[in-house]
N, C-alpha and C positions, 0 to 999 in steps of 0.2 A: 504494500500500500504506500503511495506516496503524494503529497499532496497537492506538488504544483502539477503532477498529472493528473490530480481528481479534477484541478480549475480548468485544465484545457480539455476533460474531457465535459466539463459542465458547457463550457464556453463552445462547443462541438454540437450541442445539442439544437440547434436550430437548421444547420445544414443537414443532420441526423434524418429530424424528423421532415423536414420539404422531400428528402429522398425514399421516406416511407409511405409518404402520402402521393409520389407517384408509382411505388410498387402496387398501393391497394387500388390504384388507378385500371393498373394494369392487369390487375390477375388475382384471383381467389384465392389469398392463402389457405383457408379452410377448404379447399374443392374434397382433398380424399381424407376428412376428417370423419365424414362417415357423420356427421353430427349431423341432426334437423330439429325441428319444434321440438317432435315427442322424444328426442334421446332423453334420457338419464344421464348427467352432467354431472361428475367427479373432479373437480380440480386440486390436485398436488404442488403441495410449493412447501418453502421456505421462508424465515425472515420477509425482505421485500416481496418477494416473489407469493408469498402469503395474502401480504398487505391488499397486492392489487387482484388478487384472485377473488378474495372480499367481498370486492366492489361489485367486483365481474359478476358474479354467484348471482347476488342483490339484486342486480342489474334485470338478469333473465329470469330469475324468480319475481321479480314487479310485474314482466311479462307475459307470466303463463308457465314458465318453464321449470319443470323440476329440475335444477342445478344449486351443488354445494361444493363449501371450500373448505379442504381440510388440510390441518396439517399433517405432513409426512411422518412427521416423527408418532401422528397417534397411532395406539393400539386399538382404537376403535372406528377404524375403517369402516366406510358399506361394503357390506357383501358383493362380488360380484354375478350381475344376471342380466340375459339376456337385454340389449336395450342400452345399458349401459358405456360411456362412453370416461375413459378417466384421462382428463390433460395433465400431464405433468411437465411443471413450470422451473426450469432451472436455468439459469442466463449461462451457465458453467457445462450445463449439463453430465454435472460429477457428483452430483448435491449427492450424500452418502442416504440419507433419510429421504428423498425422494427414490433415490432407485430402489430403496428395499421398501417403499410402497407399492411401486411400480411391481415388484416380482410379488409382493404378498395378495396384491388383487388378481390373482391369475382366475383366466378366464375373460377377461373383461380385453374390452377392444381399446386401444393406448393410443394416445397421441402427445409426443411430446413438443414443448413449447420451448425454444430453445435458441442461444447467442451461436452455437458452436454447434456446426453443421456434423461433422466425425467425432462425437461424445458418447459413453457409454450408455447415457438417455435414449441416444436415438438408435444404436444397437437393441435397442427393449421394446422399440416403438414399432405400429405398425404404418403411421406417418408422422411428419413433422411440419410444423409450422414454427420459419424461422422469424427472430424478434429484428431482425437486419439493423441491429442497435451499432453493428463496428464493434472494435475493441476498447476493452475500457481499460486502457494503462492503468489508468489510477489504482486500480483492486477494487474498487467501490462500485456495485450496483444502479446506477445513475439511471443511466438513460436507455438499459434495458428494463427497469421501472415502468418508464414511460412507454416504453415502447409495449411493454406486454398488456397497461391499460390499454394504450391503442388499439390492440388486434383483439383485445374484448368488445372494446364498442365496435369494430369492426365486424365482429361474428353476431353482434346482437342487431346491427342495421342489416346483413344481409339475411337473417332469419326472420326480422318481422319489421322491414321497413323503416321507415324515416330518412335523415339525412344522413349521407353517405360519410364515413368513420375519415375516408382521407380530406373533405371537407375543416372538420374538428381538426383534424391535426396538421394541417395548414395556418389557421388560428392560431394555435399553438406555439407552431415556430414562431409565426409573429410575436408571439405573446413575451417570448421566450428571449427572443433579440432583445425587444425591447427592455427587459428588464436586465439585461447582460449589458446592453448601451449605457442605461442611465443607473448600474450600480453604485459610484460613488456616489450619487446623488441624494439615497436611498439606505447602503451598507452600513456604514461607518455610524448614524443613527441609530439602527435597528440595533446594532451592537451593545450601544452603549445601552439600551431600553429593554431588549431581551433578553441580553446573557447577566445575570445576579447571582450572588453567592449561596442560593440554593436552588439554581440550576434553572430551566426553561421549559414552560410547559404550552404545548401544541394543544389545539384546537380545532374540530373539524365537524360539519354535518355529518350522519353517519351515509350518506350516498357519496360522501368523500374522503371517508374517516383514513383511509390511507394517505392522505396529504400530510395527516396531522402523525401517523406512526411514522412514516418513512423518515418526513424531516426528525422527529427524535431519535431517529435511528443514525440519520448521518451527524447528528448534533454524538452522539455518543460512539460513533464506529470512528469518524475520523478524530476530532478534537477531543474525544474522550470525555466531556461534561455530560452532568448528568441532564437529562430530557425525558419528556413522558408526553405520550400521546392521550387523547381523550376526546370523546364524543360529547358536539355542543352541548344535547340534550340532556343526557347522562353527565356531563359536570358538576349539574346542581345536585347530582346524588353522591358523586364519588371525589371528587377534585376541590369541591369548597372548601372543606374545612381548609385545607392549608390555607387559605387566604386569610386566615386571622393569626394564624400561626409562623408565617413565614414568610420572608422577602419575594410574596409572588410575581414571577415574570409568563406573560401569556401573550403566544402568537394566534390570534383565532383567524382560523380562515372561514370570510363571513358565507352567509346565505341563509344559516337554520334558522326554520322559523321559533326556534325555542332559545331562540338568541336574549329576548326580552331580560327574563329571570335572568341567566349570566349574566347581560349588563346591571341587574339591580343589584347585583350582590360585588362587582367591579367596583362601582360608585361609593357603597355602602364600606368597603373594605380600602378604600382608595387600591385597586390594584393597579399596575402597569401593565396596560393592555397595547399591543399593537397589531391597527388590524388590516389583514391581506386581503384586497380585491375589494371590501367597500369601505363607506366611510359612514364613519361612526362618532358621536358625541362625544363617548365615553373613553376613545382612544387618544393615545399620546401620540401616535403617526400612524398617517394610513400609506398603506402602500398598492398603490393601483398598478395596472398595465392592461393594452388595447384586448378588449374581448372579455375579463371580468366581469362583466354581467350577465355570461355565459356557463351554467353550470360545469357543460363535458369542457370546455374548455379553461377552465378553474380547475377540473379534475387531471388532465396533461399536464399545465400548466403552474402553477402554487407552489407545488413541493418546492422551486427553483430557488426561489427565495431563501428556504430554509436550508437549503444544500450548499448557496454562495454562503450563507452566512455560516456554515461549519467549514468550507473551503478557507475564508478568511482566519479562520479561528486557528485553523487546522497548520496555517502555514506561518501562523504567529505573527502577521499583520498586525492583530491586534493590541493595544496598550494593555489593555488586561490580564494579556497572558503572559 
């Protein structure tokens, strides 16, 4: 892992995704997935690769569709039967606990989701669907994150319509520049308002709630501080009390309508709030970029913030560190 490769692989990410949004242009990565409405939907993953699986699940299950996201490492796997269909998600495609999913659901039809074309993954699979994320020098999960969101709303637009996934992820890149353009403008703030001496807590709708894991993931995989993710709605049950208790730092990325309650208890607690994609009363900075008013493209998009800002942290930029 190193971390002025993690910044140029962040900083990578807009020409990444323009070039994935003319792959889904071009051609069906799902063709011999074997997947339709009625399959039974199995998703295997890890850490990030968990995260956005989540989403995915949620996503088709709002839908109609019976699909779940499980971790590799459970011992409480579905059965497999007839109908069934399991993605296994690993950017590595070496993930130790997804491939002894992968062999423990035998029977079951496999597709695996994958950065690296000749991986043990795809040895096990009966096809694959690549994340076409490139190489991440970095060591770090980036923008095959993104990317594997991607080819979720991608499978969920050509299963039941709507706007087409390389549409979204065109947005995206925009979205993505721009906040990579005007980072001084934006970083060096956020720094000083979200990182405090008992560490950083993320914020998300739960139709995004990986926005808010992932960024606490690179807030603690590369710079090592500590970070926690949490769902809008779900904070007024599990995350408040620290805010009486402790130097609270909160990045929300906005949208849930269950936003309200958080900000009464922000106010009430004086917390330090900063918030991502809208603007808000109760926040000490907001941080916009073109297309924030746009859920799938909040969902691509967000994490980015929270990734420069452990990049910065990670390479000791920072005064703090």
């Amino acid at each position: 892992m190193n971390p002025e490769l993690f910044q140029a692989d962040l900083e990578a990410k807009p020409r990444a995704l323009r070039e994935l949004a003319a792959r889904l242009r071009a051609e069906d990565p799902w063709s011999e997935s074997g997947i339709g409405r009625g399959s039974r939907l199995v998703m295997l993953g890890m850490g990030s690769s968990h995260y956005a699986n989540a989403v995915g699940a949620a996503r088709l299950r709002a839908r109609g569709m019976d699909a779940i996201a499980e971790l590799s490492s459970s011992e409480l796997l579905p059965p497999g039967q007839v109908g069934t269909v399991a993605v296994a998600v690993s950017a590595s495609g070496g993930s130790a606990e997804t491939l002894d999913a992968v062999r423990r659901m035998e029977g079951t039809s496999v597709v695996a989701m994958t950065n690296v074309s000749e991986s043990p993954l795809v040895a096990l699979a009966g096809s694959t669907v690549s994340m076409h994320a490139g190489v991440e020098h970095g060591g770090v999960a980036c923008r095959s994150f993104q990317h594997t969101l991607a080819l979720w709303l991608d499978l969920e637009a050509r299963l039941f319509g709507g706007r087409p996934a390389a549409a979204v992820v065109e947005s995206a890149a925009r979205a993505s520049e721009d906040l990579l353009d005007r980072r001084e403008a934006w970083l060096p703030r956020l720094e000083q308002l979200a990182v405090g001496p008992d560490g950083t807590h993320l914020v998300a709708p739960a139709g995004r709630l990986s926005s808010a894991q992932q960024g606490a993931l690179m807030l603690r995989e590369g710079p090592r501080l500590p970070a926690v993710g949490c769902e809008t709605g779900d904070w007024s049950h599990v995350d408040v009390y620290l805010t009486k208790t402790t130097d609270y730092r909160m990045i929300l990325f906005g949208g849930s309508r269950w936003e309200p309650e958080l900000l009464r208890w922000v106010r009430e607690r004086s917390t330090t709030l900063v918030s991502v994609g809208a603007q808000l009363d109760d926040s000490a900075m907001d941080v916009r970029y073109p297309g924030d008013d746009d859920d799938d493209v909040r969902l691509l998009s967000e994490v980015l913030v929270a990734e420069l800002l452990a990049a910065r942290l990670w390479a000791g930029a920072s005064p703090l560190r």
